[in-house]
N, C-alpha and C positions, 0 to 999 in steps of 0.2 A: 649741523653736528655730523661727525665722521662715524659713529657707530656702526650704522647700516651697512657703511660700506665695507667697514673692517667686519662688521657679521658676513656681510654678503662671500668676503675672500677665505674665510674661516670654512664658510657652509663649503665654499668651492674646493678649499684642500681638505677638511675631513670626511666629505661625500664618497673622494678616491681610496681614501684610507679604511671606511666601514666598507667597501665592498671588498679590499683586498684581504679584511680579516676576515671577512666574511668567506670569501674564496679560501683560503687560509685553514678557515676551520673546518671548512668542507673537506677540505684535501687531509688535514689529521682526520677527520673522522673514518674515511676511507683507506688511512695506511692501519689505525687501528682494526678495521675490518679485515684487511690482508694479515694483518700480522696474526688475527687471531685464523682463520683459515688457516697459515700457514703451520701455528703452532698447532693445530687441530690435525693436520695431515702429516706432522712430525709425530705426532703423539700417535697416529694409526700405523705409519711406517714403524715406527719402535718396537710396537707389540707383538711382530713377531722375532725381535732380536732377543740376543739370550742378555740377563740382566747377571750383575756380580750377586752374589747372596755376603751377607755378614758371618762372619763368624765360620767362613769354610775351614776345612781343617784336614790338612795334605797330609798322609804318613810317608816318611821319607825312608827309605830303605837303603843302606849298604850293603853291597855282598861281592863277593869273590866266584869263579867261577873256574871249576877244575875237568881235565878231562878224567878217567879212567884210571889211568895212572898215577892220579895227581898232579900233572901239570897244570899249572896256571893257562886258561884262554882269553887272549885281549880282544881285543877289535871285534868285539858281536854288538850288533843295533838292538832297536827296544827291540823290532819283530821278532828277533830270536827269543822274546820273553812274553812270559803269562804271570799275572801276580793277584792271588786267590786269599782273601778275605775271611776267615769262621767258613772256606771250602769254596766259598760263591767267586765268582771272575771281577776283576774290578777293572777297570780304564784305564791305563798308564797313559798319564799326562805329563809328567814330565822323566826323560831317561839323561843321564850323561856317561859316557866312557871316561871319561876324562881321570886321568891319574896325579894332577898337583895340585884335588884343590885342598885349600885348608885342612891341616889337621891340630886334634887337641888332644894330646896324650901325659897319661900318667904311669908314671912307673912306679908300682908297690913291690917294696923290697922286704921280703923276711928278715926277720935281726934276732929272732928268737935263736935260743941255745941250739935246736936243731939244723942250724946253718952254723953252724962255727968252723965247717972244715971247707964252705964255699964261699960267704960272703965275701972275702978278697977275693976271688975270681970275678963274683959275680961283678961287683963294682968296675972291674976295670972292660970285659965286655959291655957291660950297658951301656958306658959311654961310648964304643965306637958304635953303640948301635944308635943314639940319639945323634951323634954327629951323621949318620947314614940318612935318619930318619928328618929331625928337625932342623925344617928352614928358616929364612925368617919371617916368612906368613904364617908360619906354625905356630904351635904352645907347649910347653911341656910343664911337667909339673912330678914333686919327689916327695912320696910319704913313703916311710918304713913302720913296721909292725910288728909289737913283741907283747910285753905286758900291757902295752899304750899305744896310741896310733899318733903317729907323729911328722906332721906337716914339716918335711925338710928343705922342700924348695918351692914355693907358690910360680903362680905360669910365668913362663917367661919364654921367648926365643934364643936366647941367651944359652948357648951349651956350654959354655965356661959356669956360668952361676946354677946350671944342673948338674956338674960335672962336683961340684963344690959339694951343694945338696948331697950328695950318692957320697962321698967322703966322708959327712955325716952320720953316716948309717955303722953304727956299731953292735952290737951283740948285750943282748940288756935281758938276764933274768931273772934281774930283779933280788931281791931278800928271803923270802919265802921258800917253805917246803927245801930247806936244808941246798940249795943252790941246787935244784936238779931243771936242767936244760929246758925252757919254755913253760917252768911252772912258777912263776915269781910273781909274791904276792902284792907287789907295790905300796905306798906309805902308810894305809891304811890296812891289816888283816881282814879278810872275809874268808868265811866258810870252805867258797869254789875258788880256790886260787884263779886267777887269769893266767896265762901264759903267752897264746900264740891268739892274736885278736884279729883275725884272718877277715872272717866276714862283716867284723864293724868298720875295716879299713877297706873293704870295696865299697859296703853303704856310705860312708863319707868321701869320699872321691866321688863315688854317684853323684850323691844327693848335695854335696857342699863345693864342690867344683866342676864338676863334669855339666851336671843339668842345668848349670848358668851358662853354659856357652851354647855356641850353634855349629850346624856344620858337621864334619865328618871326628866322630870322637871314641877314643881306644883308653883301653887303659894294659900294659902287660904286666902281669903278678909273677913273684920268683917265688915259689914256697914249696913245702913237701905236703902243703893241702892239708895237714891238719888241722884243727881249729879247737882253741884252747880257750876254754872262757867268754867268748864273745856274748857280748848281749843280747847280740840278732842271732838268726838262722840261716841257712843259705838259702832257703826263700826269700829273706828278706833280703839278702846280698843281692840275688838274682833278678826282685822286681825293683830294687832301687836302679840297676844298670839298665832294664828296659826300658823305664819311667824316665831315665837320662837318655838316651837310645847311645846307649856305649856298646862298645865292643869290646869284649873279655877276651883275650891272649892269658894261656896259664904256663909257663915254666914248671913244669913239676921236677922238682928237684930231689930226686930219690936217696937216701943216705940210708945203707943198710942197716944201720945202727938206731937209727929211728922211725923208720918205715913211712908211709907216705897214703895217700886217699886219690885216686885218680877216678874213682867215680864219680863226688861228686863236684870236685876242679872240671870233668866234662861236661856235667851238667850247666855249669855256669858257664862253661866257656859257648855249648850246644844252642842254649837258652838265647844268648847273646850275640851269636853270629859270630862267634871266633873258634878258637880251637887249644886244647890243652897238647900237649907236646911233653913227653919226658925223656927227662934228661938224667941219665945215672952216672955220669962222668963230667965233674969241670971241664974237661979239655971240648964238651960237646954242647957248651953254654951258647958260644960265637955261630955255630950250623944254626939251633935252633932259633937266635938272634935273626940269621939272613933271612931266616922262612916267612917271619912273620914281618919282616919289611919289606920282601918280595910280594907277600900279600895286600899290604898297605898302601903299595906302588899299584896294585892291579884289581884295585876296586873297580866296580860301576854303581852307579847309583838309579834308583827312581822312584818316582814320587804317584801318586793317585786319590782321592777324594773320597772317602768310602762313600758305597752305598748306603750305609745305614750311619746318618749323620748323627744319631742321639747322643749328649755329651753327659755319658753315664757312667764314666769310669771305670767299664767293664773292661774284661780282657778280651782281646782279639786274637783271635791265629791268623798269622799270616807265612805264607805260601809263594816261593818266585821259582817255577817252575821254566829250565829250558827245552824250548822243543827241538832239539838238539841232541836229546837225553845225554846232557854235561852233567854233571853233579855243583849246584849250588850251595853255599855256605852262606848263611841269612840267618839274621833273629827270627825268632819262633811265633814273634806277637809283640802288642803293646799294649800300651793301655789307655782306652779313649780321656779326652779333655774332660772336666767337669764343670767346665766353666768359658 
């Protein structure tokens, strides 16, 4: 019989083969042991690295920075800056000078009866000042505001289809209260006529276009700052722009005949990191147009991490001080995440 001998050739090649698995598994057991040593000395090298946290939450700041006179100042670094929290100093982590990047801007047009001797002026400045202003990484966007607040041109790059939008904008007041300028009651009688809906037409530019986007974002108002009916208050105008982190540009547009509020057109433009500007002559719409795109052109921006990370909803003051003693133009605060 051949058996034995085909055992005998069997025993002779699987004898080579049990020791090399054997070697084999020796050698895995020992790269497992390196590997765990090795992931053990990774894990003690780590711990003193700094780790990302969840859920951090940068406050980004715009501002402008002017001498004494008013001049506009370009070219300063973070170090020329300090930026103070509820009074306390916070870290700037991130600074840029930089003057192209993105912008999203709205333009809110009055159309109430107290505009009937500017609105054609106004319209044909705004546009040179959107073609000055918007590129095509830009946005713009065209609501006017009378008895109704009235989406005339949603974003676009496009100056021709904002230029359309602002065309749009007519003089509207309404049925009501015997046709007297900015008090028209609309299709419905109520008690408080509406007229001039000022502060619902910044809250919805805030809060319905502005706070979807990201990035550097403005909105410039043409009005003589009266506010006619609105359903909000200028609080509420003022924290829907911070809650968006806009910037308030105010035209005040003075008309002897109807008189004007530049108190509290300051307030929201002060709140907001912008500035109200009046203007008591059409012919002086285009100057005050250059100021506020000379401004826009000469932003800087920076960012920091607060200290007190709690996502409470609270309001913050915030503070960007040059040690320069330049005078800063910055929003006033914001209002922490809640979520």
């Amino acid at each position: 019989m051949r058996i034995p001998a085909i055992c005998t050739v069997l025993l002779a090649f699987l004898l080579p083969l049990s020791g090399q698995n054997q070697a084999n598994n020796q050698a895995g057991d020992q790269q497992a042991k390196d590997r765990q040593a090795t992931d053990q000395q990774t894990k003690d090298q780590q711990g003193d690295l700094p780790t990302f946290r969840k859920n951090v939450n940068i406050v980004n700041v715009y501002f402008t920075v002017k001498d004494h006179h008013g001049g506009l100042i370009p070219n300063l670094s973070k170090d020329n800056f300090e930026v103070l929290e509820n009074g306390k100093p916070q870290t700037i982590k991130y600074f840029n000078a930089e003057t192209n990047l993105p912008l999203t801007l709205g333009l809110l047009i009055d159309s109430s009866g107290s505009m009937q001797r500017m609105l054609d002026t106004e319209k044909v400045v705004a546009v040179d000042f959107l073609r000055k202003v918007v590129t095509d990484k830009d946005l713009g966007f065209i609501i006017s505001f009378d008895i109704s607040v009235d989406l005339l041109q949603d974003l676009t790059s496009d100056v021709h289809l904002l230029d359309s939008g602002l065309k749009q904008a007519k003089i509207n007041v309404g049925g009501g209260n015997n046709g007297i300028p900015g008090l028209g009651q609309g299709p419905v009688p109520i008690s408080n006529p509406k007229g001039t809906l000022l502060y619902d037409a910044v809250y919805l530019a805030s809060n319905e276009v502005l706070g979807r986007q990201v990035g550097r974002k403005a909105m410039v108002i043409l009005t003589d700052g009266v506010d006619e009916g609105s359903r909000l208050k200028l609080r509420d105008a003022i924290e829907a722009a911070q809650k968006a982190d806009a910037i308030c540009y105010v035209l005040l547009l003075s008309d002897p005949q109807y008189g004007s509020d530049m108190h509290d057109m300051s307030q929201l433009a002060e709140q907001t990191g912008g500035r109200a500007i009046e203007v008591n002559n059409p012919n002086k719409i285009g100057a005050a147009f250059t100021q506020i795109s000379n401004e826009l052109r000469s932003q800087y921006s920076l960012g920091y991490s607060p200290d007190d990370a709690k996502r409470d909803g609270s309001f913050r003051k915030i503070e960007v001080k040059s040690k320069n003693g330049y005078k800063v133009q910055a929003r006033k605060g914001y209002y922490a995440p809640t979520s």
